[in-house]
C-alpha positions as CSV (number, residue, x, y, z in Angstrom):
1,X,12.4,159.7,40.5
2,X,15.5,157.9,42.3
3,X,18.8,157.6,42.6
4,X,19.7,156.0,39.4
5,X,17.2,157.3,36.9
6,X,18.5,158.2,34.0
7,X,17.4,161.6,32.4
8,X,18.0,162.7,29.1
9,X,18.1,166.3,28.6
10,X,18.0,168.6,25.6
11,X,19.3,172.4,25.5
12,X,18.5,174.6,22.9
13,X,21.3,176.7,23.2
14,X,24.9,177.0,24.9
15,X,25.8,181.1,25.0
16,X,26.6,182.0,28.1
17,X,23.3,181.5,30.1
18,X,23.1,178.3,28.8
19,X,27.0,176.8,29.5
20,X,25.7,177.9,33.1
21,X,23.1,176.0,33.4
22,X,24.4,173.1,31.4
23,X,27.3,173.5,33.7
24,X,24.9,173.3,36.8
25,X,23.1,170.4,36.1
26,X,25.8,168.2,35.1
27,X,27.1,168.9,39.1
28,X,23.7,168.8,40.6
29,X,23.0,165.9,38.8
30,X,26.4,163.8,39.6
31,X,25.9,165.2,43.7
32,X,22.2,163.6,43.2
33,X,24.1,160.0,42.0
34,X,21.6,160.1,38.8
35,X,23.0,159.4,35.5
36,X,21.9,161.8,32.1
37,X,22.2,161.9,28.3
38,X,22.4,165.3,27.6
39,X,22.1,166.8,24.1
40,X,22.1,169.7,22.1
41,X,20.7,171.5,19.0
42,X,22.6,173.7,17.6
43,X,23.0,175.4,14.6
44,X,27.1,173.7,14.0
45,X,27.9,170.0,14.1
46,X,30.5,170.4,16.7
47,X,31.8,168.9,19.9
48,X,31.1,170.4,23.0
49,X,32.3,169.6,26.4
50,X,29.3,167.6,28.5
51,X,27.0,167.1,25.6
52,X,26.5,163.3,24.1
53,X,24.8,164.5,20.4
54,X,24.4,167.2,18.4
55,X,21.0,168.1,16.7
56,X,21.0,170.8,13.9
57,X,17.1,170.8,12.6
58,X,14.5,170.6,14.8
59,X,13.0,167.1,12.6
60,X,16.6,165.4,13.9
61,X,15.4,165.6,17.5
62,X,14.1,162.2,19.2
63,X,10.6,162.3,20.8
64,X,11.9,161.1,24.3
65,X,13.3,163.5,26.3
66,X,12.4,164.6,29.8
67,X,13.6,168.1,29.8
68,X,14.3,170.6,27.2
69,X,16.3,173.7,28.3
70,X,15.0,176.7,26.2
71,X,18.1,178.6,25.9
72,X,18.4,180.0,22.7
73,X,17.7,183.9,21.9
74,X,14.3,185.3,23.5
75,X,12.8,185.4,19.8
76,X,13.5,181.9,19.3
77,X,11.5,180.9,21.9
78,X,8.1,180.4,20.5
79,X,9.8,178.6,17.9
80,X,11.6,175.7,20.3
81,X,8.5,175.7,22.5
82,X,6.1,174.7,19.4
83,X,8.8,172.3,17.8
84,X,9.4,170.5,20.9
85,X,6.7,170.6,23.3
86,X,5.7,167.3,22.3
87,X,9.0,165.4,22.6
88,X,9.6,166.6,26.2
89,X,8.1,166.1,29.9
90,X,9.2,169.1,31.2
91,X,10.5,172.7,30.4
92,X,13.3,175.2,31.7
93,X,12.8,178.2,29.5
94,X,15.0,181.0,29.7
95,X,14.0,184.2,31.1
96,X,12.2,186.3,29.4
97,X,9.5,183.5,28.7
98,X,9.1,185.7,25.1
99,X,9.9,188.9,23.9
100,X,5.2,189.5,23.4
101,X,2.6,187.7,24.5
102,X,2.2,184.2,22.3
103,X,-0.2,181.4,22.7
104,X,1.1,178.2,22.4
105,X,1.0,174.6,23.9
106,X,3.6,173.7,26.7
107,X,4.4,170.2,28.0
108,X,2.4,168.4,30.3
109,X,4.9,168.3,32.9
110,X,6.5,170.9,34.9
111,X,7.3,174.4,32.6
112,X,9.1,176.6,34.5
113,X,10.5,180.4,33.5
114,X,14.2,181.2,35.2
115,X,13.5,183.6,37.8
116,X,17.0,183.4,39.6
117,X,16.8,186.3,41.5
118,X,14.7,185.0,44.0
119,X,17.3,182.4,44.7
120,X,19.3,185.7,45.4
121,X,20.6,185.9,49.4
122,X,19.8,189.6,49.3
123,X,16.1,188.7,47.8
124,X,15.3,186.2,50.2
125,X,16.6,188.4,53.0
126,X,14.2,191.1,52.0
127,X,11.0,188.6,51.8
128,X,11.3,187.4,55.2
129,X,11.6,191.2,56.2
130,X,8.9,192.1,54.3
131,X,7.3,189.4,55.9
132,X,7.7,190.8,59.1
133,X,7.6,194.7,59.0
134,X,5.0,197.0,56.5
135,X,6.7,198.6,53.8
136,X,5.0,201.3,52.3
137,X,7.6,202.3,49.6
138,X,10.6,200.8,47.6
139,X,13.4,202.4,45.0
140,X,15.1,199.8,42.9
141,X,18.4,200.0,40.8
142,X,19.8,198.1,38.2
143,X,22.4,199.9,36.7
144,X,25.7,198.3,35.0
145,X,27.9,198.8,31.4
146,X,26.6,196.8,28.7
147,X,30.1,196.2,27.4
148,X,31.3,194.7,30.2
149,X,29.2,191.5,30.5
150,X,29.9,189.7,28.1
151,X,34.0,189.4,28.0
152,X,35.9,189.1,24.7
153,X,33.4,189.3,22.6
154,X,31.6,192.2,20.9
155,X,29.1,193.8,22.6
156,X,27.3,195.6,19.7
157,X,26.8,192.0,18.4
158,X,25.0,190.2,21.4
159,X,21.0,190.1,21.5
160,X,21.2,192.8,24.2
161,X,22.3,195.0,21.4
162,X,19.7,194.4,19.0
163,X,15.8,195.3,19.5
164,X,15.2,192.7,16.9
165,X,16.1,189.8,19.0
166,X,14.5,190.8,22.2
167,X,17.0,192.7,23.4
168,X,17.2,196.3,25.8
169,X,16.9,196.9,29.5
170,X,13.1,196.0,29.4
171,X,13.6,192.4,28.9
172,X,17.0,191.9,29.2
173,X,16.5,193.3,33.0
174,X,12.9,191.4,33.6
175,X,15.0,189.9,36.5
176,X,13.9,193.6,38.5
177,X,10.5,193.5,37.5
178,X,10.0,189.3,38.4
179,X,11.4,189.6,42.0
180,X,9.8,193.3,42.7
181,X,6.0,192.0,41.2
182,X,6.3,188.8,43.6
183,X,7.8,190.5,46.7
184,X,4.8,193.3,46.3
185,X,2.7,192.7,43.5
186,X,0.2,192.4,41.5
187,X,-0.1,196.2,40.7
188,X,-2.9,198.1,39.7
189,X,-0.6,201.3,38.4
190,X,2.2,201.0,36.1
191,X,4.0,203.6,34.7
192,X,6.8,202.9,31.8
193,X,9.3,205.3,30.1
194,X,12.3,204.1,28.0
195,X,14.7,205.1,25.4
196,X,18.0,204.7,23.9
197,X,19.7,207.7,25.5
198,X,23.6,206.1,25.7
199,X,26.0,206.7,22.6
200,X,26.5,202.8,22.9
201,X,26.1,200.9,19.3
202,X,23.3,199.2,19.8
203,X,19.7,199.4,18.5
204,X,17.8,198.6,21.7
205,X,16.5,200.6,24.7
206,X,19.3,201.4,27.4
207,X,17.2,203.1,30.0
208,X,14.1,202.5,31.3
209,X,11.9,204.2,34.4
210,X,8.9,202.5,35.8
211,X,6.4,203.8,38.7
212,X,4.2,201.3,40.4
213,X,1.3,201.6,42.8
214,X,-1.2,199.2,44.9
215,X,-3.3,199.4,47.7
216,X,-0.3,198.5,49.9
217,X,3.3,200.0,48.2
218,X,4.1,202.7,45.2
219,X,7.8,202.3,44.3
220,X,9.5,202.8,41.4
221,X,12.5,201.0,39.3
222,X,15.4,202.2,37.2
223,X,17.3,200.2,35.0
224,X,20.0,200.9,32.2
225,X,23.2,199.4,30.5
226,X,25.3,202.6,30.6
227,X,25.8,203.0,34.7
228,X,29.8,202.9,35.0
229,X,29.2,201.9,38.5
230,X,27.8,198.3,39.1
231,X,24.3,198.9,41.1
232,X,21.9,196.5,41.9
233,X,19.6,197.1,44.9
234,X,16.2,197.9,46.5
235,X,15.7,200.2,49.2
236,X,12.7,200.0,51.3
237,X,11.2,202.6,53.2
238,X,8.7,201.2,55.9
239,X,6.9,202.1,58.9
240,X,9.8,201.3,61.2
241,X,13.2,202.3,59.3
242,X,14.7,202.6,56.2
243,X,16.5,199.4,54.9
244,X,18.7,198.8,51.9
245,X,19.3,195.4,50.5
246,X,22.8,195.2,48.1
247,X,22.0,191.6,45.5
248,X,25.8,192.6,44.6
249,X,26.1,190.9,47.9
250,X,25.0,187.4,46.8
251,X,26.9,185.0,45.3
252,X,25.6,184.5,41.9
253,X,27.2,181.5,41.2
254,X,25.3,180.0,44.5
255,X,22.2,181.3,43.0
256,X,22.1,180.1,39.6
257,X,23.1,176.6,41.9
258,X,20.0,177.0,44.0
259,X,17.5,177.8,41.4
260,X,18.5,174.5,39.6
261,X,18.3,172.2,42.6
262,X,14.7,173.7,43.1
263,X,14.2,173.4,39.4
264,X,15.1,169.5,39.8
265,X,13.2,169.2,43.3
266,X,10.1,169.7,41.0
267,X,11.0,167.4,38.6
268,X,11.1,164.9,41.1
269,X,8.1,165.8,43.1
270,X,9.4,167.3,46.0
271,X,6.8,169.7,47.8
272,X,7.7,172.6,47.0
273,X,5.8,175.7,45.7
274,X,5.7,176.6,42.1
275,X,7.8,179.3,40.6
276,X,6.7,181.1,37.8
277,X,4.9,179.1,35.3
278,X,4.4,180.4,32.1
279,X,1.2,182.3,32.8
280,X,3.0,184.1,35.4
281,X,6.3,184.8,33.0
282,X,4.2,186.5,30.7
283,X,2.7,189.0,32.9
284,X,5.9,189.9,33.5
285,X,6.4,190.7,29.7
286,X,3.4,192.3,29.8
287,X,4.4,194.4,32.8
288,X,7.8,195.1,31.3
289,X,6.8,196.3,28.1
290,X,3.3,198.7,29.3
291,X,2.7,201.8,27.7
């Protein structure tokens, strides 16, 4: 595809994640001089700013669309995915993929999971290392106040908050376990313990400890939405020194921005390598959620 081509797009949803990356590829797409139709289903007939038409039944939707942008609550996934994987070329699905393992039918094009933190300075910093020097142990944080990300609205109210829409740090957090399974995995021990330990409102896990082993690293990860200090890092310990990488220190804006330019450099055939097809965002559900 050229300068020119028209794309129409479809999102699912427009919370937060999904203004961002409605917001990205309306600028990725005027820098790249190629016109788009982009549309919406949602559950209100209402204007929004950058979308053409709103859908509000799944029926409504046309059968011609070249991407769909899965950005609707983790449950609803499954759901969009079987509606609409045969009126679309292509798929951006949220992260995580699903909230268990499902089988279902994807488009024939390109269906890619969001795994953003690998667009992440810090993260791709730490690969090259990594690529360089043997590592034979790594401790990662992600630790942050659920009632701060989101603000003016009501935190007790947001899928984070609510077990029976996918949320707690398991999923929510899959972010960790996607960039720490492709900087070292697979791995051959996992060990999982979570709770809800916090007096926050919410029905979902807020803490979760995992320790993981293979022939080459054992490390361990711990992630909650209670930390009152914003922490996000991995330290490595390797055979030449002890190394911490900060992702606070990445832009996030930039890698939300990167991720979608890769995520259109596959739509139009660019060489690149493949990031985290389906197949490979499910093994990180099933990683997340082991007993």
């Amino acid at each position: 595809m050229g300068v020119g081509v028209q794309y129409k797009i479809l999102f699912t949803g427009l919370g937060s994640i999904g203004q961002k990356h409605l917001n990205n590829v309306i600028k990725i797409l005027k820098e790249r001089k190629i016109d788009c139709q982009i549309d919406a289903l949602r559950t209100k007939n209402e204007p929004f700013k950058g979308i053409d038409n709103v859908y509000l039944n799944y029926s409504d939707v046309p059968c011609d669309y070249d991407i769909v942008f899965v950005t609707n609550p983790t449950t609803l996934h499954i759901e969009a995915i079987k509606n609409l994987s045969a009126k679309t070329k292509n798929f951006f699905i949220e992260k995580p993929i699903f909230e268990k393992k499902y089988d279902c039918e994807f488009s024939k094009g390109i269906n890619y999971v969001a795994c953003p933190l690998r667009f992440n300075s810090s993260i791709i910093e730490l690969k090259e290392y990594i690529e360089k020097n043997k590592i034979y142990s790594f401790r990662a944080i992600c630790s942050s106040y659920l009632p701060d990300w989101r603000k003016n609205s009501d935190y007790t109210k947001c899928y984070s908050a609510k077990s029976s829409m996918g949320g707690g740090v398991e999923l929510d957090l899959i972010h960790e376990i996607d960039y720490i399974k492709w900087l070292f995995g697979p791995f051959d021990k996992v060990k999982r313990i979570s709770a809800k330990k916090s007096n926050l409102q919410i029905t979902s896990n807020d803490v979760a400890e995992y320790i993981l082993e293979n022939n080459s690293v054992i490390g361990s990860l711990h992630i909650d939405y209670f930390g009152r200090k914003t922490i996000r890092e991995i330290e490595v310990f390797g055979e030449n020194e002890t190394k911490v990488f900060d992702l606070l220190k990445s832009d996030t804006s930039k890698m939300y921005y990167r991720e979608m330019n890769y995520f259109f450099d596959l739509i139009e055939q660019k060489p690149k390598l493949y990031y985290n097809m389906p197949q490979e965002a499910l093994k990180s559900v099933e990683l997340a959620l082991i007993n």
